[in-house]
MIBA-64702 format. One record per residue (C-alpha): residue number from 1; residue in three letters; chain; x, y, z. Coordinates in steps of 0.2 Angstrom, whole numbers, plus 5000, padded with zeros to 4 digits. Each point is the difference from the previous one (the first is absolute). Layout:
<rs>
NUM / ALA / A / X / Y / Z;
...
</rs>
This chain:
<rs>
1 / UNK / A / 5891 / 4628 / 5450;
2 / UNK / A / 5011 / 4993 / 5014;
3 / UNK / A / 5014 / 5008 / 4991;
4 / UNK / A / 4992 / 5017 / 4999;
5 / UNK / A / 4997 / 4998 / 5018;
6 / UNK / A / 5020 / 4998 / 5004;
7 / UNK / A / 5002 / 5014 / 4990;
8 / UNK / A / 4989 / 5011 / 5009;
9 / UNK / A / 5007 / 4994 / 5016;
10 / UNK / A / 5019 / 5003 / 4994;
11 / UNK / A / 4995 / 5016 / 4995;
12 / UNK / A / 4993 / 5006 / 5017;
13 / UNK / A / 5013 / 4991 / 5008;
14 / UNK / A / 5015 / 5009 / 4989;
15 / UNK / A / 4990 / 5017 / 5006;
16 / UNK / A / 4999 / 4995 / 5019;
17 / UNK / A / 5017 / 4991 / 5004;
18 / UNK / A / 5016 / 5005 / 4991;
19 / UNK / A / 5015 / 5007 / 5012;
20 / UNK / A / 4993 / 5020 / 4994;
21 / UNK / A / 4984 / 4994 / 5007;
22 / UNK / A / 5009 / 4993 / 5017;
23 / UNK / A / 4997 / 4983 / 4994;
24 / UNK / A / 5011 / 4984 / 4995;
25 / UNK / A / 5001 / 4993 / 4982;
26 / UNK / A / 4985 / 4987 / 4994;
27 / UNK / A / 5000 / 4984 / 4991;
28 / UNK / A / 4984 / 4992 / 4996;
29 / UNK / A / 4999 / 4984 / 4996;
30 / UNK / A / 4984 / 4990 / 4991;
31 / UNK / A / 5001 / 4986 / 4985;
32 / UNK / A / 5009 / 5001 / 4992;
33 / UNK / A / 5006 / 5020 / 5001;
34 / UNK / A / 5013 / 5010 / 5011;
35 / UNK / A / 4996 / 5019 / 5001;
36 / UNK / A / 5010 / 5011 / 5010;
37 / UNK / A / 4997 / 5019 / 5007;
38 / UNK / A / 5007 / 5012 / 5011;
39 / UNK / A / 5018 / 5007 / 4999;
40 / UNK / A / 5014 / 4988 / 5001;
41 / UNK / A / 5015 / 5009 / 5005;
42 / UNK / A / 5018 / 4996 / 5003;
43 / UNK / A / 5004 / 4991 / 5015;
44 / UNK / A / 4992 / 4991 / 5011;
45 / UNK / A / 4979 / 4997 / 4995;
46 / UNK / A / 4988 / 4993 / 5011;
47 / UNK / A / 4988 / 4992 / 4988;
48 / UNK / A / 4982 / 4996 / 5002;
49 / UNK / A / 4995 / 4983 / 4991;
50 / UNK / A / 4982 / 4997 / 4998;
51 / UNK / A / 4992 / 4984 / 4991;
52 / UNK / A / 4983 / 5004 / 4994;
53 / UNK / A / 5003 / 4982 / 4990;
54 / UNK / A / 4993 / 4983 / 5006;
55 / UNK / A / 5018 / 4991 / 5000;
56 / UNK / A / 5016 / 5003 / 5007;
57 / UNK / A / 5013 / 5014 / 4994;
58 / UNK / A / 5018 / 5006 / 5002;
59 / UNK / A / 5007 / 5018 / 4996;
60 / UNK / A / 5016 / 4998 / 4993;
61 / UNK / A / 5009 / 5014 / 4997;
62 / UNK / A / 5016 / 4998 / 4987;
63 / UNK / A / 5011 / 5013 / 4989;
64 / UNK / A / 5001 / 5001 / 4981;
65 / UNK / A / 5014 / 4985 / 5000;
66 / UNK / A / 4990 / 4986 / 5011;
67 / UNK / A / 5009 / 5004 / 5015;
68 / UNK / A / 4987 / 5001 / 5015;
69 / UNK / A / 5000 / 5012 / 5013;
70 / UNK / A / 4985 / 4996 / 5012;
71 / UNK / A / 4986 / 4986 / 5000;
72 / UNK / A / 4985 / 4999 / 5012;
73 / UNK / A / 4992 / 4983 / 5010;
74 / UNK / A / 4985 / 4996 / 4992;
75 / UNK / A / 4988 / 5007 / 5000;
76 / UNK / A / 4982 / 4991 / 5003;
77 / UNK / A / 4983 / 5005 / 4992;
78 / UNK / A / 4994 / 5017 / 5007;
79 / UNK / A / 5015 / 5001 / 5010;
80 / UNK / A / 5010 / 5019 / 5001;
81 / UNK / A / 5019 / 5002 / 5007;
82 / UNK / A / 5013 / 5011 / 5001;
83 / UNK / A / 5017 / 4996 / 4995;
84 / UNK / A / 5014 / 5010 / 4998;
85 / UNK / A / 5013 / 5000 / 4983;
86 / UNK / A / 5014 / 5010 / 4997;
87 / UNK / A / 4999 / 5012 / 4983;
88 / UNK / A / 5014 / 5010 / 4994;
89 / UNK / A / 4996 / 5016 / 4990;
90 / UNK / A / 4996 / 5002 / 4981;
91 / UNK / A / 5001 / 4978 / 4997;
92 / UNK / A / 4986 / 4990 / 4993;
93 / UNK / A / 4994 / 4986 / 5007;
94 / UNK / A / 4986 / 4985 / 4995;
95 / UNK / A / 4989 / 4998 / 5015;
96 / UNK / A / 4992 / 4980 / 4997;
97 / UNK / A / 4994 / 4985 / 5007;
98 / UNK / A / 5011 / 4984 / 4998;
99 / UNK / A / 4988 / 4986 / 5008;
100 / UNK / A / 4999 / 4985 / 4988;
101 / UNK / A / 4986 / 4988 / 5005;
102 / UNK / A / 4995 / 4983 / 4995;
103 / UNK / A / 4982 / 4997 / 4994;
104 / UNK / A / 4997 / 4986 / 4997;
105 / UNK / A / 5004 / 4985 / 4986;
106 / UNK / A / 5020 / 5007 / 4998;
107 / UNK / A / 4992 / 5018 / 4997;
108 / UNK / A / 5007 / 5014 / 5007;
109 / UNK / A / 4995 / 5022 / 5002;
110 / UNK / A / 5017 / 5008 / 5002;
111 / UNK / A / 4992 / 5019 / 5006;
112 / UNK / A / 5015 / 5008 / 4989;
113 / UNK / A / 4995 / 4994 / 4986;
114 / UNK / A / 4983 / 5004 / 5001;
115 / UNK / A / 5002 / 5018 / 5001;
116 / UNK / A / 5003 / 5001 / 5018;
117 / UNK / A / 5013 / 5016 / 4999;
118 / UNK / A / 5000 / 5018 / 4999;
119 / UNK / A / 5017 / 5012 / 4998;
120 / UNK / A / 5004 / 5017 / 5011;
121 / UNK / A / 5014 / 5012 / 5000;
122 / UNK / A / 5005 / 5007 / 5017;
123 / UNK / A / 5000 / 5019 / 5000;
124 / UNK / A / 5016 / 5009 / 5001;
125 / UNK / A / 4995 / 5013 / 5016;
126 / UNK / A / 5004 / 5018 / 5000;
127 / UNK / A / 5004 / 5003 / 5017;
128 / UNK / A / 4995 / 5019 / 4999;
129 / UNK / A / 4982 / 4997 / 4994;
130 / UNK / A / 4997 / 4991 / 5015;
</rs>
């Protein structure tokens, strides 16, 4: 159920804030998922990072061969920023959250590889349809 919610949310969200709308690129963070909306466009994005989870996240954002071109603070429970990250035009990139946490009895929750990541291609912009 809480899933359908964050969908529901991203869905209003990706009508309400991408750059046609005025708006900056979204990434929602919750446990374990990363979902972006909005338009991510080449050069400079200011992104909105907002945790709806209960522990704390980062948004690392990295191209296809591992090399990492922005990463956020973390980010706390319920807590939203705005961080900008530069995107060039027509590449893909991973958007994920690398925080590895000890629980406990030499366990450990590595938000990777428990799902937490999401890919997006930035848009090639046509500067006459604007």
């Amino acid at each position: 159920m809480r899933r359908l919610l964050v969908l529901v949310l991203l869905a209003v969200v990706a009508c309400s804030v991408g750059k046609d709308a005025g708006g900056p690129p979204v990434v929602l963070l919750d446990e374990f998922s990363v979902e972006a909306a909005g338009v991510f466009g080449p050069g400079v994005n200011d992104v909105v990072v907002r945790n709806d989870g209960e522990f704390g996240h980062t948004v690392v954002f990295a191209q296809s061969d591992g090399t990492v071109v922005g990463a956020s603070p973390s980010v706390a429970p319920g807590e939203e920023i705005v961080f900008p990250v530069r995107l060039e035009a027509g590449v893909e990139y991973e958007i994920s959250c690398r925080i590895v946490v000890g629980v406990g009895a030499g366990r450990i929750v590595d938000h990777y590889e428990e799902g937490m990541l999401t890919g997006i291609t930035v848009e090639v912009v046509d500067a006459l349809s604007r």
